[in-house]
N, CA, C and O of each residue as an XYZ file, in Angstrom:
612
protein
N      22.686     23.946     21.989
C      21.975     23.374     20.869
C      22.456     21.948     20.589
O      21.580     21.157     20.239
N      23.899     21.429     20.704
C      24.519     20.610     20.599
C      23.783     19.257     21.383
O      23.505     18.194     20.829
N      23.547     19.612     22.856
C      23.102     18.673     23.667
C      21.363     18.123     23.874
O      20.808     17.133     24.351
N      20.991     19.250     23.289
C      19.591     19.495     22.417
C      19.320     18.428     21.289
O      18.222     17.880     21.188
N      20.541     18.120     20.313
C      20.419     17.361     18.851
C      20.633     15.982     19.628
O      19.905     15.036     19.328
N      21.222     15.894     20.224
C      22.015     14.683     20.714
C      21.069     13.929     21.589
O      21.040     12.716     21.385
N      20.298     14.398     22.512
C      19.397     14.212     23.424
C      17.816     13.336     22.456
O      17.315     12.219     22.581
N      17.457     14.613     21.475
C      16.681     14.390     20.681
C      16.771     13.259     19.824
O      15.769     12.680     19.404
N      18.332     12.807     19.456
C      18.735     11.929     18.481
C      18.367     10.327     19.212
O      17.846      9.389     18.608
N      18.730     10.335     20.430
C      18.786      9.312     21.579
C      17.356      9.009     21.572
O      16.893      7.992     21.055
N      16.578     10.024     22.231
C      15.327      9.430     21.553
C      14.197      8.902     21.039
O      13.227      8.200     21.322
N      14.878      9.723     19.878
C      14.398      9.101     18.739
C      14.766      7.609     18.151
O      14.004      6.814     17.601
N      15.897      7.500     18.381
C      16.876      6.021     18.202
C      15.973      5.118     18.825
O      15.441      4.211     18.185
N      15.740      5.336     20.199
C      15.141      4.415     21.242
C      13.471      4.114     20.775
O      12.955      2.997     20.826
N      12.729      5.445     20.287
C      11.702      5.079     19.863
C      11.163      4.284     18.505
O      10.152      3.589     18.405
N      12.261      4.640     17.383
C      12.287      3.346     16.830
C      12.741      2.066     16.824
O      12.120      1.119     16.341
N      13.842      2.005     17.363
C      13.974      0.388     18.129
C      12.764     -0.254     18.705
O      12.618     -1.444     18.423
N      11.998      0.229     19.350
C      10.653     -0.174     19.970
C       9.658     -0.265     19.590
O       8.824     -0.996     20.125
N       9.302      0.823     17.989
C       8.712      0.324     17.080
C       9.233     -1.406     16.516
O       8.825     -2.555     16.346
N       9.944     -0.873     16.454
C      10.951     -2.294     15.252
C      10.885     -3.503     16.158
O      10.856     -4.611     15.622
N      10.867     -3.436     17.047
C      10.545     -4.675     17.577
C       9.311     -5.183     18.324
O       8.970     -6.298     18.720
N       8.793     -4.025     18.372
C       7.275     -4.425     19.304
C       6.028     -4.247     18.535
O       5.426     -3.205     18.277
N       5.714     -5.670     18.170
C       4.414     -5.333     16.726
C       3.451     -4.797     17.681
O       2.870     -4.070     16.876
N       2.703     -4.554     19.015
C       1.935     -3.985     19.051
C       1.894     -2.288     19.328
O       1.087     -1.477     19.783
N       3.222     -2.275     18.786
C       3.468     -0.802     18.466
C       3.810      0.197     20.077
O       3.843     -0.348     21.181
N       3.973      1.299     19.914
C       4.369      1.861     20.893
C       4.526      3.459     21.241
O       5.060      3.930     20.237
N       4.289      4.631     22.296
C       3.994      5.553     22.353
C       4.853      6.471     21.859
O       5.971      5.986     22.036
N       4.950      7.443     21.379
C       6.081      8.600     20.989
C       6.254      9.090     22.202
O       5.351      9.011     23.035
N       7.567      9.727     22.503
C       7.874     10.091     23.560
C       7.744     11.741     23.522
O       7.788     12.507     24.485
N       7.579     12.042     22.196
C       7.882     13.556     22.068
C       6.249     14.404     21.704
O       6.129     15.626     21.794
N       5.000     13.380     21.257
C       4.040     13.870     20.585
C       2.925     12.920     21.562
O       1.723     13.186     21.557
N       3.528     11.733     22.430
C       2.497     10.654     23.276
C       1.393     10.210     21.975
O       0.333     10.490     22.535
N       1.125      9.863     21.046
C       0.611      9.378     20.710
C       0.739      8.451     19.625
O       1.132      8.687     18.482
N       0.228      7.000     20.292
C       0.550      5.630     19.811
C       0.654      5.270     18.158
O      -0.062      5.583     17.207
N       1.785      4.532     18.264
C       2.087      4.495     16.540
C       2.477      3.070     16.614
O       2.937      2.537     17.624
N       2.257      2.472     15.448
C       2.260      1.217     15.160
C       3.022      1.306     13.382
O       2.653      2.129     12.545
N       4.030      0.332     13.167
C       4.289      0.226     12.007
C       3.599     -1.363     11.399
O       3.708     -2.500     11.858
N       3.019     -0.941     10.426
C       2.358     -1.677      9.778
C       2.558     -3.053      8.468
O       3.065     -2.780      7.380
N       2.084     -4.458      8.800
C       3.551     -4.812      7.445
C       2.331     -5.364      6.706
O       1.715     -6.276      7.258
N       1.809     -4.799      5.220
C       0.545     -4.961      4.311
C       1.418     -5.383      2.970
O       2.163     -4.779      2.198
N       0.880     -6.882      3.115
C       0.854     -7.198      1.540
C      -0.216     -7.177      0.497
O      -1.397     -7.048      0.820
N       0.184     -7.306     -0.799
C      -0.931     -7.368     -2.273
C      -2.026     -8.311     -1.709
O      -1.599     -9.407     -1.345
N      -2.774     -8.191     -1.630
C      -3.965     -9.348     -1.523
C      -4.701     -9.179     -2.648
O      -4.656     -8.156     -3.331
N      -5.631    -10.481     -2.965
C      -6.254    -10.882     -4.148
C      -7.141    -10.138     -4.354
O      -7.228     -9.960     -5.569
N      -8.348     -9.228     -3.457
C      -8.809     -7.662     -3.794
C      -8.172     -6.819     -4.165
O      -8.692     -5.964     -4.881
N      -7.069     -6.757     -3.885
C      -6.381     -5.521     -4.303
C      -5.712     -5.917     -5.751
O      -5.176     -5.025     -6.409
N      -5.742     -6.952     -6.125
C      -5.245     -7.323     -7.584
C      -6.234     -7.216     -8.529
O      -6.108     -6.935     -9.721
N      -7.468     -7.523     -7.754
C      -8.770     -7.720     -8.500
C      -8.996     -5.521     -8.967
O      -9.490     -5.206    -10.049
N      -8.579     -4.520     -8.035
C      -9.169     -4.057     -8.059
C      -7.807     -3.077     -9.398
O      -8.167     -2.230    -10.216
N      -6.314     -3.575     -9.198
C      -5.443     -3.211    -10.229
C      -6.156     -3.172    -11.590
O      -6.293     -2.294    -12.442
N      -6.700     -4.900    -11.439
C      -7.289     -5.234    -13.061
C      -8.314     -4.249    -13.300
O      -8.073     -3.388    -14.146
N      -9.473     -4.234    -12.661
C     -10.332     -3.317    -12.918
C     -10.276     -1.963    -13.475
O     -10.987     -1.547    -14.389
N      -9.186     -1.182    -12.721
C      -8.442      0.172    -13.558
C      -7.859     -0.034    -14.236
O      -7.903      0.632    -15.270
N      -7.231     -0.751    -14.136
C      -6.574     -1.492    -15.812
C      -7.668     -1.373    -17.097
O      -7.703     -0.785    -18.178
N      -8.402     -2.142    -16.450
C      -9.591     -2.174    -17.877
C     -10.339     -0.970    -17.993
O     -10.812     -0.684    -19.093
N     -10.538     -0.122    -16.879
C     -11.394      0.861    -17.763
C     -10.256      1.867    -18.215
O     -10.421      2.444    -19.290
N      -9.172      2.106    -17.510
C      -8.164      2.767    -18.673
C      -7.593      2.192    -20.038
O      -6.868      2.769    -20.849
N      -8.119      0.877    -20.081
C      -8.029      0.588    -21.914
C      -9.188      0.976    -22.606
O      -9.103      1.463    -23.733
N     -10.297      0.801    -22.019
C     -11.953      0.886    -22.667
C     -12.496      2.019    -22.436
O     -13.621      2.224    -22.892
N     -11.922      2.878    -21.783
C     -12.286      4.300    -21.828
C     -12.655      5.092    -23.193
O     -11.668      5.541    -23.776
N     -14.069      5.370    -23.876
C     -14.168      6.595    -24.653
C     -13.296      7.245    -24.670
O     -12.556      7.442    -25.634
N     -13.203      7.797    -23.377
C     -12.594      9.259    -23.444
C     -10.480      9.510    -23.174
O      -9.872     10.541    -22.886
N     -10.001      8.244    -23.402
C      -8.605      7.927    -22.937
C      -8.565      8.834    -21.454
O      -7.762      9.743    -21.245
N      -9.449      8.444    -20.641
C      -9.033      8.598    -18.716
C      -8.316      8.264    -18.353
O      -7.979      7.121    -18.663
N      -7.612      8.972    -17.490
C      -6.337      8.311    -16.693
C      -7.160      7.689    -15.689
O      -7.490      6.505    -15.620
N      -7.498      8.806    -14.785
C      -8.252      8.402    -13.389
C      -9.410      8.016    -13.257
O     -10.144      8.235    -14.220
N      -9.944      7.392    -12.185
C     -11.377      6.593    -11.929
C     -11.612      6.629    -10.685
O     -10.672      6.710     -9.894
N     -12.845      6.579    -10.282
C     -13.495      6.636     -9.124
C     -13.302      5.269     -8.480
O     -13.338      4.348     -9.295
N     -13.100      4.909     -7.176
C     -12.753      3.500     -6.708
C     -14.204      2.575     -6.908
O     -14.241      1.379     -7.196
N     -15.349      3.460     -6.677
C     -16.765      2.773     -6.867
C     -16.717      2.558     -8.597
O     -17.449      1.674     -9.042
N     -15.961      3.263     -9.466
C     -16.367      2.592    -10.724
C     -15.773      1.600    -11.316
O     -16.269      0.968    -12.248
N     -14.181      1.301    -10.597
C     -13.210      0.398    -10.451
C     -14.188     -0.557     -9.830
O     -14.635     -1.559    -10.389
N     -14.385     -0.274     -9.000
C     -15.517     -1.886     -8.538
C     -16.402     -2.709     -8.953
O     -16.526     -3.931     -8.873
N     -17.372     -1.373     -9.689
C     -18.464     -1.724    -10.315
C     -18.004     -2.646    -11.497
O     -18.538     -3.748    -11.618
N     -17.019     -2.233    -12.385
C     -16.294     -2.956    -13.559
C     -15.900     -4.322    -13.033
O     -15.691     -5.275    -13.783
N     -15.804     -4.378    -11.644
C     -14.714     -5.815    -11.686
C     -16.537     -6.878    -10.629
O     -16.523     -7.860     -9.886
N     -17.617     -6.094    -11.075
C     -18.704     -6.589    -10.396
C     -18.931     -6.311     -8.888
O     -20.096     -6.176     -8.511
N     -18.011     -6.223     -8.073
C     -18.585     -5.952     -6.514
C     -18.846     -4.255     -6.034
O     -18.626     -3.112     -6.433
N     -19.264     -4.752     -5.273
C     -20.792     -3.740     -4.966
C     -20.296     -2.776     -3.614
O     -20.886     -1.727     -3.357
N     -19.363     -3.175     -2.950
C     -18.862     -2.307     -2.036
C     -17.358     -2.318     -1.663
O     -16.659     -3.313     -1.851
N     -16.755     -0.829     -0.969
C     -15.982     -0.688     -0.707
C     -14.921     -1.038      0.537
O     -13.721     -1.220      0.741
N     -16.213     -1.004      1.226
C     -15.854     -1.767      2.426
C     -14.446     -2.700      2.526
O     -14.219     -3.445      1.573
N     -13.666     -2.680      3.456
C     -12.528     -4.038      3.692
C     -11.613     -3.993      2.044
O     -10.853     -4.878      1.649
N     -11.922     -2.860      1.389
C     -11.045     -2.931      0.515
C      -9.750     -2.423      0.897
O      -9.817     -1.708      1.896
N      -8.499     -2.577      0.379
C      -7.480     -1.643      0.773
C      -6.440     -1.481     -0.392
O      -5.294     -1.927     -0.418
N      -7.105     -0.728     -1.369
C      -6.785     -0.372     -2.648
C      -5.866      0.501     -2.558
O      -5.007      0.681     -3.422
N      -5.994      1.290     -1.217
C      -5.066      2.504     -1.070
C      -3.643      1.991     -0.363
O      -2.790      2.877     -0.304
N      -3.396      1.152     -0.010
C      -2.327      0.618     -0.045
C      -0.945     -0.029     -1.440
O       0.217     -0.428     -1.357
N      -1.769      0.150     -2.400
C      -1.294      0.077     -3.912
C      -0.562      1.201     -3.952
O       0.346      0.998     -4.758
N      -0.471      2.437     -3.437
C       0.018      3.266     -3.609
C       1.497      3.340     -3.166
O       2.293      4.116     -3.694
N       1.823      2.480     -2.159
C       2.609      2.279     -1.320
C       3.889      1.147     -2.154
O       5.109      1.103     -1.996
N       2.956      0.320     -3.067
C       3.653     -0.371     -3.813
C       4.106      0.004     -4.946
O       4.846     -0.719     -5.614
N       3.617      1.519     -5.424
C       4.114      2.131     -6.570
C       2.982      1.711     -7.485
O       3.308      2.191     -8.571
N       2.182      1.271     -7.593
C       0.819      0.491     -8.583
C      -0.021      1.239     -9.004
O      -0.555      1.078    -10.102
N      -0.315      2.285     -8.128
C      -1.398      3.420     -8.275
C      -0.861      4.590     -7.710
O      -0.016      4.728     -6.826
N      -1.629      5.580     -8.512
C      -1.251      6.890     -7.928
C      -2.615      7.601     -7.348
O      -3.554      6.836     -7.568
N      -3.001      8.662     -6.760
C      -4.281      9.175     -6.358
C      -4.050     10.252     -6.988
O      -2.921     10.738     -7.035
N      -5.299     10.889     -7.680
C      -4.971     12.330     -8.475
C      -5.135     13.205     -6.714
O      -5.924     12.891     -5.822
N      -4.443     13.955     -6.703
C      -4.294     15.153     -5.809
C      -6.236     15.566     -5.326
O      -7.172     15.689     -6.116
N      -6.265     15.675     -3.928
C      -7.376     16.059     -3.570
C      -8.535     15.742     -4.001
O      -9.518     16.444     -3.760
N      -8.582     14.851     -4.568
C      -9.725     13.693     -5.422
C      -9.516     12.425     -4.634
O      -8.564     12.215     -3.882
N     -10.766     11.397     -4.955
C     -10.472     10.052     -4.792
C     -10.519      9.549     -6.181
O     -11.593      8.989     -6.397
N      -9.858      9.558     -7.022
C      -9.769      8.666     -7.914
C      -7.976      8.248     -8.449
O      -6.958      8.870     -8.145
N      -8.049      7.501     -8.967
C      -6.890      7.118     -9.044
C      -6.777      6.571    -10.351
O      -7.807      6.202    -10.915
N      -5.176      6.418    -11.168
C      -4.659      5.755    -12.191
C      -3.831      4.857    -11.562
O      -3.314      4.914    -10.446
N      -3.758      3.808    -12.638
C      -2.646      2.664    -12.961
C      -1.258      3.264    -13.097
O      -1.146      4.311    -13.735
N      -0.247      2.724    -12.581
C       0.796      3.301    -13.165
C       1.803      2.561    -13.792
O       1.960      1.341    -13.740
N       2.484      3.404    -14.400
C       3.444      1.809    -15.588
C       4.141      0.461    -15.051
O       4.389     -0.629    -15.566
N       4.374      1.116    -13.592
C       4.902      0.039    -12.930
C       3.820     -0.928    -12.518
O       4.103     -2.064    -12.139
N       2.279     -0.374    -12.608
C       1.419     -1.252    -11.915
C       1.070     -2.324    -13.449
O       0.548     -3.435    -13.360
N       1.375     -1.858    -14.402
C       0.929     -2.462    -15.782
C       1.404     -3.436    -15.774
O       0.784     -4.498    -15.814
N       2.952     -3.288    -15.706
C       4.114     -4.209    -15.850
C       3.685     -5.133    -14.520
O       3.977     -6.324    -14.627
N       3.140     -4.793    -13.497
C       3.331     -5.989    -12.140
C       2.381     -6.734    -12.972
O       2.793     -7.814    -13.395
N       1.162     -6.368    -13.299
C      -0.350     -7.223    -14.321
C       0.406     -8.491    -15.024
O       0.224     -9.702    -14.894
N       1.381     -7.697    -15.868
C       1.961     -8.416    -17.015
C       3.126     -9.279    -16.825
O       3.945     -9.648    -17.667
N       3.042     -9.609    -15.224
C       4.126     -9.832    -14.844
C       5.550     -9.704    -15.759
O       6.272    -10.575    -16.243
N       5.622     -8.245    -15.777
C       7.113     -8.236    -16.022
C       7.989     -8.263    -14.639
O       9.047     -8.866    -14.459
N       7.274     -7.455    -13.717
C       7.998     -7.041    -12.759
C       7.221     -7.664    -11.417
O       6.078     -8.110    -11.320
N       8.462     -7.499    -10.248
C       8.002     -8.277     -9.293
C       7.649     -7.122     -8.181
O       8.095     -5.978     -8.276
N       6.874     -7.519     -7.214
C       6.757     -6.874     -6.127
C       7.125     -7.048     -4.799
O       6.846     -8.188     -4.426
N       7.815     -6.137     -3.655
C       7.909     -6.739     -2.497
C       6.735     -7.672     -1.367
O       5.629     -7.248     -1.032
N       7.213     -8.709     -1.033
C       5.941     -9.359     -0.319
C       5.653     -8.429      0.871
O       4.621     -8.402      1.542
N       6.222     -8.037      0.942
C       5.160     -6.741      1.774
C       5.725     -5.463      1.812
O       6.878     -5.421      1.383
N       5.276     -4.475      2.179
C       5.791     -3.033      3.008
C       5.420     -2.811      4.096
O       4.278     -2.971      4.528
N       6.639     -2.295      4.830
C       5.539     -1.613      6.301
C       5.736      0.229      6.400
O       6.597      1.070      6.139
N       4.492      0.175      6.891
C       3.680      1.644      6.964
C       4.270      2.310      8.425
O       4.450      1.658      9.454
N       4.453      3.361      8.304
C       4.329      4.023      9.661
C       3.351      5.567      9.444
O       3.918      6.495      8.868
N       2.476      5.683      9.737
C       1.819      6.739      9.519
C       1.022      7.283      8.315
O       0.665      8.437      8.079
N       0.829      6.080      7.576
C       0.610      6.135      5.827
C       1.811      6.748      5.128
O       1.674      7.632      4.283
N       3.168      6.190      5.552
C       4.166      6.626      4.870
C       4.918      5.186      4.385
O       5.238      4.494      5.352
N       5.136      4.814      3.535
C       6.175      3.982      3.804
C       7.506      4.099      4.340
O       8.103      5.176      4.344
N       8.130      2.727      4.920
C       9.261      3.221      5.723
C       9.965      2.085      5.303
O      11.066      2.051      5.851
N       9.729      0.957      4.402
C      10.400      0.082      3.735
C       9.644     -1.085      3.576
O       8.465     -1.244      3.893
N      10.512     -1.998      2.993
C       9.786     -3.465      2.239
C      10.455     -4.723      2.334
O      11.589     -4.623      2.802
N      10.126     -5.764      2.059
C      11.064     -6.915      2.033
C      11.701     -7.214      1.922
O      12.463     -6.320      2.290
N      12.386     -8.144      1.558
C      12.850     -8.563      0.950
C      12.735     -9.615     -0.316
O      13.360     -9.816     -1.357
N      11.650    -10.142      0.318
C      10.594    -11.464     -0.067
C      10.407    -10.209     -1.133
O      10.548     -8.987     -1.168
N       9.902    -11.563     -2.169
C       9.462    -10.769     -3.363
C       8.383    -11.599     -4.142
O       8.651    -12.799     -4.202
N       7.226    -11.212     -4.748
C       6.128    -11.784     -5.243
C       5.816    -11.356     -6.598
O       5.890    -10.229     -7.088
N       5.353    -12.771     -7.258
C       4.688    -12.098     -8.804
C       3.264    -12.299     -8.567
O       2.761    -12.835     -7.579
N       2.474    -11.648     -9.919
C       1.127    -11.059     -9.904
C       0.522    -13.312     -9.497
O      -0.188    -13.742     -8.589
N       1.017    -13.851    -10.292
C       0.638    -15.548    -10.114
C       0.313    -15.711     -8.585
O      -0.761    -16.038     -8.081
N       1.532    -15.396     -7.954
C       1.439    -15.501     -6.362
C       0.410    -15.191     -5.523
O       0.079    -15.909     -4.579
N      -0.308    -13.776     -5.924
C      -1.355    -13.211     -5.656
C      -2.552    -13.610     -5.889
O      -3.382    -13.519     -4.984
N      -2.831    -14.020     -6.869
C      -3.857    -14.735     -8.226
C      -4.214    -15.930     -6.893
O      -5.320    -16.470     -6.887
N      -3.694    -16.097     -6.346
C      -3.932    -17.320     -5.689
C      -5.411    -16.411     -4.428
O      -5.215    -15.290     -3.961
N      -6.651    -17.179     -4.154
C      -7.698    -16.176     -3.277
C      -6.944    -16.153     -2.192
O      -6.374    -15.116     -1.853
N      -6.786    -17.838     -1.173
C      -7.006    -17.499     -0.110
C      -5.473    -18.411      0.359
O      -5.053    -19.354     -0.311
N      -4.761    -17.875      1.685
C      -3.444    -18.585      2.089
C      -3.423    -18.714      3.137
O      -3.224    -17.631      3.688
N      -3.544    -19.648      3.924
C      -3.313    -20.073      5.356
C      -2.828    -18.994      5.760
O      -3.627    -18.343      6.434
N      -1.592    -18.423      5.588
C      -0.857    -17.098      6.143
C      -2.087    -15.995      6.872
O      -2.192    -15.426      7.959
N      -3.115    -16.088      5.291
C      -4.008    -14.807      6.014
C      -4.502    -14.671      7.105
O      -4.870    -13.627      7.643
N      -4.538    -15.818      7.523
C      -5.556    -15.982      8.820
C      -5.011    -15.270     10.160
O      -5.673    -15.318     11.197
């Protein structure tokens, strides 16, 4: 069993090293199928779409937590979902998804990023829709506010 853990540990070691250094990602040795770690920052849709749940969880009749991403949209005026990546907020702690639904709340930490109390990492990277860590770089909601950055391109 010993040479079993050890074998397995090796690797595994080796297959993330090769993640970690090879952005176009690379095969598992134990499952063969290709994984890529991912490095996604806040973009100005995805701030646009914070505010939006923001506002209908203040203007809500009914004090709602959660909202549909199409009614989050509709509030902030655009018309499709497409190329959004709202679900990456989640990753930043900003939003939560109610369980087996698509809708989602704000969360206190996402209030406070609005209000810039608090800052966010300039990016995270993903491995599998998990996070697996973040920057160091660090960004306020101003930073974002900005549409478009040479970087994006």
């Amino acid at each position: 069993m010993g040479i079993f853990n050890e074998s397995f540990k090796s690797v595994k070691r080796k297959f993330k090293n090769e993640l970690a250094t090879n952005k176009k990602g690379a095969v598992c040795p134990c499952c063969n199928r290709y994984n890529k770690i991912y490095q996604r920052k806040i973009n100005y849709s995805m701030l646009r779409f914070l505010e939006g749940l923001h506002l209908l969880q203040l203007y809500s009749n009914k004090n709602q937590k959660y909202f549909e991403a199409k009614d989050v949209l509709k509030e902030m005026g655009l018309k499709s979902t497409s190329g959004m990546d709202y679900g990456v907020l989640i990753h930043f702690g900003f939003i939560e998804k109610k369980t087996n639904e698509s809708k989602y709340a704000l969360t206190q930490k996402g209030i406070y990023f609005l209000g810039g109390i608090v800052l966010a990492p300039k990016y995270v990277y993903l491995l599998n829709n998990q996070r697996i860590g973040v920057s160091d770089d660090v960004v306020n909601v101003n930073d974002v506010r900005k549409k478009f950055d040479k970087e994006d391109l």
